[in-house]
C-alpha positions in Angstrom: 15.9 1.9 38.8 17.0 -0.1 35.8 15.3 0.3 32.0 12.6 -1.8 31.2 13.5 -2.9 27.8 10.9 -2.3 25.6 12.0 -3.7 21.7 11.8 -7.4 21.0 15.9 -6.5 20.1 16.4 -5.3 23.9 14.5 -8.6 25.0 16.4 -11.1 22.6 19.4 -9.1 23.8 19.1 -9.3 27.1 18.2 -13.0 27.2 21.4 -15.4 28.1 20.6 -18.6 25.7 23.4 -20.6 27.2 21.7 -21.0 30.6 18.6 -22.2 29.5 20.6 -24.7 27.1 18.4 -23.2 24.5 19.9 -22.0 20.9 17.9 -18.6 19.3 15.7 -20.8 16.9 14.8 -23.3 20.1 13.4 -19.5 21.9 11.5 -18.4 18.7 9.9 -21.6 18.5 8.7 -22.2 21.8 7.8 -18.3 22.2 6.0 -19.0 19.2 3.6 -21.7 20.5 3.0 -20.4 23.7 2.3 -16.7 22.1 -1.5 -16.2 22.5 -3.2 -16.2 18.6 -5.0 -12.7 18.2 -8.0 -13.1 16.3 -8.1 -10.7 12.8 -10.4 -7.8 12.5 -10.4 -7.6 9.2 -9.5 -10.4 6.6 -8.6 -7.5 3.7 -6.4 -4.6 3.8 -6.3 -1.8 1.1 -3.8 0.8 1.1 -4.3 3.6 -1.1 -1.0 5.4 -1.6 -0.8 9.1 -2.8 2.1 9.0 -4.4 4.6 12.3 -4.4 3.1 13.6 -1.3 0.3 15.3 -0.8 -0.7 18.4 1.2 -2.1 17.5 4.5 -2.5 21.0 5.3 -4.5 21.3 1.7 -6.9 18.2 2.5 -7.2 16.6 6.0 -5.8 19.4 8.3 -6.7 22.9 7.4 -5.3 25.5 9.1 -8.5 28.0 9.0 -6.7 30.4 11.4 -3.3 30.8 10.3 -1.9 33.3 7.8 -2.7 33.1 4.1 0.9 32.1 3.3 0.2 29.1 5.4 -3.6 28.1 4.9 -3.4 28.8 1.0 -6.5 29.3 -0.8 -9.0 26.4 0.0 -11.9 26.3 2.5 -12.7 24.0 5.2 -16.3 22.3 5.0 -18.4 20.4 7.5 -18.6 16.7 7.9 -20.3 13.7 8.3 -18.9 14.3 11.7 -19.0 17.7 14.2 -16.0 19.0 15.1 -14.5 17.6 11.9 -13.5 19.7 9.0 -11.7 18.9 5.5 -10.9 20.2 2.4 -13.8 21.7 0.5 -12.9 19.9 -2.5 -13.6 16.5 -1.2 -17.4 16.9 -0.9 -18.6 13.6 -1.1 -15.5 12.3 0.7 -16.7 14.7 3.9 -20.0 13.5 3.8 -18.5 9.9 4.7 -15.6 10.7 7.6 -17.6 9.2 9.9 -16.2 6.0 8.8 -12.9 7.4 9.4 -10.0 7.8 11.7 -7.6 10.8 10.7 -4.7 10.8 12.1 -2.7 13.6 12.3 0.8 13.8 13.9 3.2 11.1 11.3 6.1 12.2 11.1 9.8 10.6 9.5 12.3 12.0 12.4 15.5 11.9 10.9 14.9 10.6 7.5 16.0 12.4 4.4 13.5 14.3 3.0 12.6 13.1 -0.4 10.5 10.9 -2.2 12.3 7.6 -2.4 12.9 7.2 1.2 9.7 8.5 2.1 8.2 5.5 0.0 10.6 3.2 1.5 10.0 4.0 4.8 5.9 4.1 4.3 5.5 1.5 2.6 7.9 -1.0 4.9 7.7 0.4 8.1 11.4 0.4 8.7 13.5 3.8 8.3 16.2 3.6 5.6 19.6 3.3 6.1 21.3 6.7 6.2 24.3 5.2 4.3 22.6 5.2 1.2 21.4 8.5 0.9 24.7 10.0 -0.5 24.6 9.1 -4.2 21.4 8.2 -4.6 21.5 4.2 -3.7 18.2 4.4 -4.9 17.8 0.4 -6.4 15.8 -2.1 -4.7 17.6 -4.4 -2.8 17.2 -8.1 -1.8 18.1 -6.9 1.7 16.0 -4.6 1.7 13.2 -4.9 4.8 9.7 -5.8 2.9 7.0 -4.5 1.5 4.3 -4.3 4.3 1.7 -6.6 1.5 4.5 -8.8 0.8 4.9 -9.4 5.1 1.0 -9.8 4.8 1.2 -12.4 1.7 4.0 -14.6 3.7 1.6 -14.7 7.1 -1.7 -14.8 5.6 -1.2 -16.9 2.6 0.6 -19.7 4.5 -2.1 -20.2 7.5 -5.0 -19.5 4.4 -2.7 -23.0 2.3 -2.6 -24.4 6.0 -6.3 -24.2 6.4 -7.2 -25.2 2.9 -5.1 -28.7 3.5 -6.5 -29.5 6.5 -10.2 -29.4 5.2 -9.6 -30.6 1.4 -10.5 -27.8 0.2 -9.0 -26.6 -3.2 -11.6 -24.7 -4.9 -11.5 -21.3 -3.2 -10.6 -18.8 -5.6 -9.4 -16.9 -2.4 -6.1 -19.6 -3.0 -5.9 -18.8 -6.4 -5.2 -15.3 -6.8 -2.4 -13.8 -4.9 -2.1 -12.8 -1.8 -0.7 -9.5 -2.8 -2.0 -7.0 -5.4 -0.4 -3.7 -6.7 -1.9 -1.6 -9.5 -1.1 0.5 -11.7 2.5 -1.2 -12.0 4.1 2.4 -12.2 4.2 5.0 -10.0 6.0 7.9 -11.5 6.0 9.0 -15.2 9.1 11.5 -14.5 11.3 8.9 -13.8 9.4 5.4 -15.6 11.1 3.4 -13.0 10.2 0.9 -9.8 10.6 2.7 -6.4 12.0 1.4 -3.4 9.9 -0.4 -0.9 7.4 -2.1 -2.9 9.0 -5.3 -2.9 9.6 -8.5 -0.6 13.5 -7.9 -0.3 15.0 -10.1 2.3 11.8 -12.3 2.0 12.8 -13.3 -1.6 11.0 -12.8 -4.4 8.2 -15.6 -4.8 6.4 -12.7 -1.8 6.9 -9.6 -4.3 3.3 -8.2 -4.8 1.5 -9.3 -8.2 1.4 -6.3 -10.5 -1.5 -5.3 -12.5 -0.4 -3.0 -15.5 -1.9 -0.6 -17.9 -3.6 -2.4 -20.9 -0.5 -1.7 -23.0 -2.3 -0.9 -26.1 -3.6 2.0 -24.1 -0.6 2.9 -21.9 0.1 6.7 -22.5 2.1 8.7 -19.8 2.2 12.3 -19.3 5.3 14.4 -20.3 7.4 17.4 -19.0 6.6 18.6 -22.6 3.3 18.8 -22.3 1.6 22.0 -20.9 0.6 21.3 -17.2 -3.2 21.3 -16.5 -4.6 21.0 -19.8 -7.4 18.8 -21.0 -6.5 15.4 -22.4 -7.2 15.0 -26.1 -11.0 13.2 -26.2 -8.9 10.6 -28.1 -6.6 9.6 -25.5 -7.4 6.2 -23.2 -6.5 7.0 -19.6 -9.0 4.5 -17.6 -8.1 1.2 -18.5 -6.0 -1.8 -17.0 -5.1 -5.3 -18.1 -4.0 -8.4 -16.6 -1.4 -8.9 -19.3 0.4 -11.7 -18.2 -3.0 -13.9 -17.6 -4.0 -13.8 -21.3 -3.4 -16.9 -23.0 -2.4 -16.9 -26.8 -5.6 -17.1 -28.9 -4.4 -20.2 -30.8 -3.5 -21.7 -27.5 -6.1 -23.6 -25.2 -6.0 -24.4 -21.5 -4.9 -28.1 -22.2 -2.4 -27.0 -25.1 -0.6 -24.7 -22.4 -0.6 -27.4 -20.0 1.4 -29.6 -22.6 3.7 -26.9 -22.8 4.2 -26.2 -19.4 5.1 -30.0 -18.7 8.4 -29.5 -21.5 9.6 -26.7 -19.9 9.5 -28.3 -16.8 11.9 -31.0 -18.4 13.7 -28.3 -19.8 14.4 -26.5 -16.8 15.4 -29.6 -14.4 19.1 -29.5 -15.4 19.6 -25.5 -14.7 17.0 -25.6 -11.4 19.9 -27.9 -10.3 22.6 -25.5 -10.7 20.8 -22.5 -8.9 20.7 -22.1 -5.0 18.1 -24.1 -3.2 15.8 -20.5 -2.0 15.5 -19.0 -5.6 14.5 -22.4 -6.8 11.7 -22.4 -4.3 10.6 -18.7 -5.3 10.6 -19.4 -8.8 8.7 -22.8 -8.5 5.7 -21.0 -6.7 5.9 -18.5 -9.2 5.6 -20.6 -11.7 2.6 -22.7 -10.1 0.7 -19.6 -9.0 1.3 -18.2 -13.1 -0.3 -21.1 -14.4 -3.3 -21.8 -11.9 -4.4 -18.0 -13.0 -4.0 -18.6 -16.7 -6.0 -22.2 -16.1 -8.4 -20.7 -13.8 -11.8 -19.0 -15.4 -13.1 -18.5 -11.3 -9.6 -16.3 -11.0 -9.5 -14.5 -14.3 -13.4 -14.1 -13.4 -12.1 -12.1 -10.3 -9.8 -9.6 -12.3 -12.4 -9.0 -15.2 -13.1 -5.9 -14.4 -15.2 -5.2 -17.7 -17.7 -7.4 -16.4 -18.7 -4.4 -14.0 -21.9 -2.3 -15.7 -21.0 1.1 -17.4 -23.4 2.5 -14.4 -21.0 0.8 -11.9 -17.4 1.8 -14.0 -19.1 5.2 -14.3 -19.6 6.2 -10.7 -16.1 5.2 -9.6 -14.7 7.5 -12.2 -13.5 6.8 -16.1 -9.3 7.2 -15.1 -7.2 5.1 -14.2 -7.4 5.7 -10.5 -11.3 5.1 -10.7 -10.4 1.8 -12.4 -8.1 0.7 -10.2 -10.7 1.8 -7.2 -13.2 -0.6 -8.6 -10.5 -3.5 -9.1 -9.6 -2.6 -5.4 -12.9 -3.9 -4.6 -13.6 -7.1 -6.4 -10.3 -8.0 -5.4 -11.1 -8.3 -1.6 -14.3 -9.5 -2.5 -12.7 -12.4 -4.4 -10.4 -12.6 -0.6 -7.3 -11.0 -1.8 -5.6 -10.1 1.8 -3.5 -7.3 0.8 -4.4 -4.7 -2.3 -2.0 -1.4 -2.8 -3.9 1.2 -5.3 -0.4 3.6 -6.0 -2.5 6.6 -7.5 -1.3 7.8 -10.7 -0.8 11.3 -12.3 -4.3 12.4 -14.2 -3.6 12.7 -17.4 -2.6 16.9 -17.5 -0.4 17.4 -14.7 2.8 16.2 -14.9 3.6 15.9 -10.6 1.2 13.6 -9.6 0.3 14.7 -5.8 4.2 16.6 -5.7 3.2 19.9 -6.2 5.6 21.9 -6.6 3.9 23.9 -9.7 0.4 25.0 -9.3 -0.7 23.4 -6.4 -4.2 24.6 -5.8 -5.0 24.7 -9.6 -3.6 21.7 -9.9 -5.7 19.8 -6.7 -8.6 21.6 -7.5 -9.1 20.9 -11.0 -7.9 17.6 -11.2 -6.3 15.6 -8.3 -9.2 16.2 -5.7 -12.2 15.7 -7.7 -10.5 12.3 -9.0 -9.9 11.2 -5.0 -13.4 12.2 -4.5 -15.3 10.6 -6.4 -13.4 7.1 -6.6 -13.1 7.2 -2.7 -16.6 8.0 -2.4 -17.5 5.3 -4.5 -15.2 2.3 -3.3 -16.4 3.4 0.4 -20.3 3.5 -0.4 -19.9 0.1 -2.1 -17.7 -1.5 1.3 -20.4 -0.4 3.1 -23.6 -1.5 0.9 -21.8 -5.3 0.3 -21.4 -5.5 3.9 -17.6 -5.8 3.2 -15.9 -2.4 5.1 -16.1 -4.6 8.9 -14.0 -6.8 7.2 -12.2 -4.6 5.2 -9.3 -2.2 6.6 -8.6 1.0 4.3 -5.6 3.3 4.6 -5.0 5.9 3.2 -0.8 7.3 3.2 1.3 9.3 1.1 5.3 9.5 1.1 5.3 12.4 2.9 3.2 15.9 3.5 3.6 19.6 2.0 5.6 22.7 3.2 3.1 24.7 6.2 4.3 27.4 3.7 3.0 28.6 0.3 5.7 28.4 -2.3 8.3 26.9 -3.9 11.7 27.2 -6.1 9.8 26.1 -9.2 6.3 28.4 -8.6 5.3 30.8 -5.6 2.0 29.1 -5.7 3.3 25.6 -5.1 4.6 23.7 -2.1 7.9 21.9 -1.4 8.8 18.4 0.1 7.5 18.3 3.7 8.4 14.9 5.7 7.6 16.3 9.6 3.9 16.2 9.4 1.6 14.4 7.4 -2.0 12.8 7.9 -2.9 9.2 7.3 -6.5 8.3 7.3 -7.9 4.7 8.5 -11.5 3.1 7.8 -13.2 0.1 8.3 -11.4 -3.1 10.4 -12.4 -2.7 13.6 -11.1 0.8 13.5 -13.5 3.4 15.4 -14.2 6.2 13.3 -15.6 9.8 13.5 -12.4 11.1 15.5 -8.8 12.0 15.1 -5.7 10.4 16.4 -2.9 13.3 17.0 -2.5 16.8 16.4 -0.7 19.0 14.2 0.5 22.4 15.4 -0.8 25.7 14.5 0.6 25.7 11.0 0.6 21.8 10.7 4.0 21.7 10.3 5.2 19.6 13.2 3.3 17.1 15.5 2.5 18.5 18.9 0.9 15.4 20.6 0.6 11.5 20.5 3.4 12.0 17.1 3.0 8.7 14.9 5.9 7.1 12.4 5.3 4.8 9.8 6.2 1.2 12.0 3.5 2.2 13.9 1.3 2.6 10.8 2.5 -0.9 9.6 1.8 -2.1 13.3 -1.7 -1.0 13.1 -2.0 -2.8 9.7 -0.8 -5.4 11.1 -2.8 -5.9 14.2 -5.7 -5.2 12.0 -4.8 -8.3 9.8 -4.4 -10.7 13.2 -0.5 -11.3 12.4 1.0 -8.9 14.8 2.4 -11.7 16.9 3.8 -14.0 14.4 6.2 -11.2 12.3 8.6 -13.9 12.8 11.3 -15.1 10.1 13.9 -16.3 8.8 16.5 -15.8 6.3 18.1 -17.7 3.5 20.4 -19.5 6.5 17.5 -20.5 9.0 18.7 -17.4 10.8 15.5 -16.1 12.5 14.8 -12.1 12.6 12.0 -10.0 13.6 10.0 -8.1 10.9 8.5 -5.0 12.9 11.2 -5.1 16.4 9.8 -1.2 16.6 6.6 0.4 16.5 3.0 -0.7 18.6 -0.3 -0.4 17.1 -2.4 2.8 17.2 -5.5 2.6 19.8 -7.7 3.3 16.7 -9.9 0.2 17.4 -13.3 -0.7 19.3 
């Protein structure tokens, strides 16, 4: 019996074009309007993203049973749910998994095992290419495939501008801020750099997320100096972000940048004209969607986050993953579709969620109780607003921990671990109170229903309603797919 293909690249390849007198584009565009419209489940995503990879088997699948070089030194605890048990340092965390859908067989089959491809591959939903891992091609790429917000921000932004046109409607702050969002703007102090996968690549630039920084006046990054798991100094900022780029000059009003704007306009006409006809068009938007925030008091409104009351800022946690927790929120509030939180080192340990040194002082004493309590809080406050039905929340990392206890830097840490980690879902449609997948006795390689990353971006996807228009094309009008692999998990109903 022959194959079935399966892959929209087995379909397109097994299609002859010729006999229908049909070229590619003429297919795509009359599958396109004859492909059913799936209504969204949720109209927000947020994807909180552990950066440095953190322990599964120390959080959301506890190995109670195994040997102490394998289950370490933390407790399970009851949850909200029976039959469901987490790390006892998530307390108020557990007492809300009923919202939740763990799931726990991802894996990255084949897929070096490190931190850069771990990213890319999360965070795009495509496995890198093998070719680059000797030497470290390690720079962001405008081939590379795209950020999974920036795929949301090109599907969701043009239908939201379609919408808006058709009904005259040009107020809705929704259309002013991006479609995008990723805060803190730097994900690792070691190396002070941008990572791969958190860009549009080949879907240009104009669909790169919109970055909210540090206030720099503040900024102040741990060390490999500095002792690990000490106390920052009471007079050290670590909670605080700014929206830099949307501050106007004091001396310089709405209308006075306006004026301005107009001459550089002029200025720019006679190089626009030398540049290729798809930058100019990334740059253009750019450019508008920079000045409607600066001239906009309903979108700087949005981003102010020291409106919120001290009880409010309080509750989510005075870092600068609290702070971003809280942002996370008013930003799908104000209708931002896509919002990545990419969790930063607490000030005092120098690895972020990569533990190689210290691991269960380190996620006792400071990582866990800083998850806790701003996941606790951005949940409760999805729930009370009414906004979590709407409002799909995932939680990933770039890849799990060793089953084993130790490591070459300290026999109490744990080592890269790509075979097995746990990625958590809430809210958009998504069922919760059960698990997806299973781990096997040591969680250290899937033993049932095993998960990869394009079928977390699928998921994401068909969460979102744009699972059957990942259509595109590139700078030559030549059309490609951007998910051919990977079908949503049956996490919904």
């Amino acid at each position: 019996m022959a194959t079935i293909p399966t892959t929209r690249r087995q379909i397109l390849g097994g299609l002859s074009l010729g006999m229908l007198g049909l070229g590619l584009p003429d297919l795509l565009r009359l599958r396109g309007q004859a492909a059913p419209q799936r209504s969204a489940r949720a109209k927000s995503t947020i994807l909180i993203f552990l950066n440095g990879g953190a322990s599964h088997v120390d959080m959301w699948d506890m190995k109670p049973d195994a040997p102490i070089e394998v289950r370490g030194e933390f407790q399970p605890i009851d949850t909200s749910v029976p039959g469901i048990q987490i790390t006892e340092h998530l307390p108020l965390t557990a007492q809300l998994m009923h919202h939740f859908a763990l799931v726990r067989s991802v894996q990255m089959p084949g897929v070096e095992n490190s931190h850069p491809w771990g990213y890319y591959y999360m965070l795009t939903g495509h496995p890198p290419d093998p070719s680059r891992y000797p030497g470290g091609q390690l720079e962001p790429r405008s081939s590379d495939w795209p950020f999974l917000g920036s795929v949301v921000a090109a599907k969701l932004r043009r239908e939201s501008n379609r919408s808006a046109e058709a009904s005259g409607d040009k107020t809705d702050v929704a259309r002013l801020l991006p479609a995008a969002v990723q805060l803190p703007w730097i994900w690792d102090q070691m190396a002070k750099t941008d990572y791969l996968g958190g860009f549009a690549g080949r879907l240009g630039r104009v669909f790169d997320p919109f970055l909210i920084p540090f206030d720099p006046k503040l900024r102040s990054f741990a060390s490999s100096s500095e002792p690990l798991l000490e106390a920052p100094p009471t007079s050290v900022r670590w909670d605080s972000l700014a929206v830099t780029d949307l501050m106007l000059p004091a001396e310089m009003n709405a209308a006075r940048f306006q004026n301005r704007s107009s001459l550089l306009e002029r200025v720019d006409d006679f190089q626009r004209s030398q540049e290729r006809r798809a930058n100019i068009a990334g740059y253009d938007r750019y450019q508008q969607q920079a000045m409607t925030l600066l001239t906009s008091p309903a979108a700087k409104r949005a981003l102010a986050i020291e409106e919120e009351p001290d009880a409010v800022r309080d509750r989510y946690g005075r870092s600068i993953n609290g702070q971003s927790a809280l942002m996370c929120r008013r930003l799908v509030e104000a209708g931002v579709p896509f919002v990545n939180l990419q969790w930063m080192a607490p000030r005092g340990y120098y690895y972020n969620w990569d533990c190689h040194v210290e691991n269960f002082r380190a996620l006792k004493n400071l990582l866990l109780p800083d998850l806790d309590q701003a996941l606790s809080a951005l949940m409760t406050d999805l729930v009370d607003r009414r906004l979590l039905d709407e409002t799909l929340v995932v939680i990933a990392s770039d890849m799990g921990r060793t089953p084993r206890v130790g490591d070459a830097l300290s026999p109490s840490g744990r080592n890269h671990w790509n075979f097995c980690q746990t990625v958590l879902f809430a809210g958009g449609g998504v069922r919760g109170g059960r698990h997806y997948g299973s781990s096997d006795k040591i969680a250290a390689y899937p033993t049932d229903n095993p998960v990869r990353p394009e079928h977390i971006a699928a998921t994401m996807y068909e969460a979102l309603g744009i699972s059957e228009n990942l259509w595109a094309t590139d700078a030559l009008g030549r059309p490609y797919h951007l998910l051919e692999d990977g079908h949503s998990l049956p996490l919904f109903g």
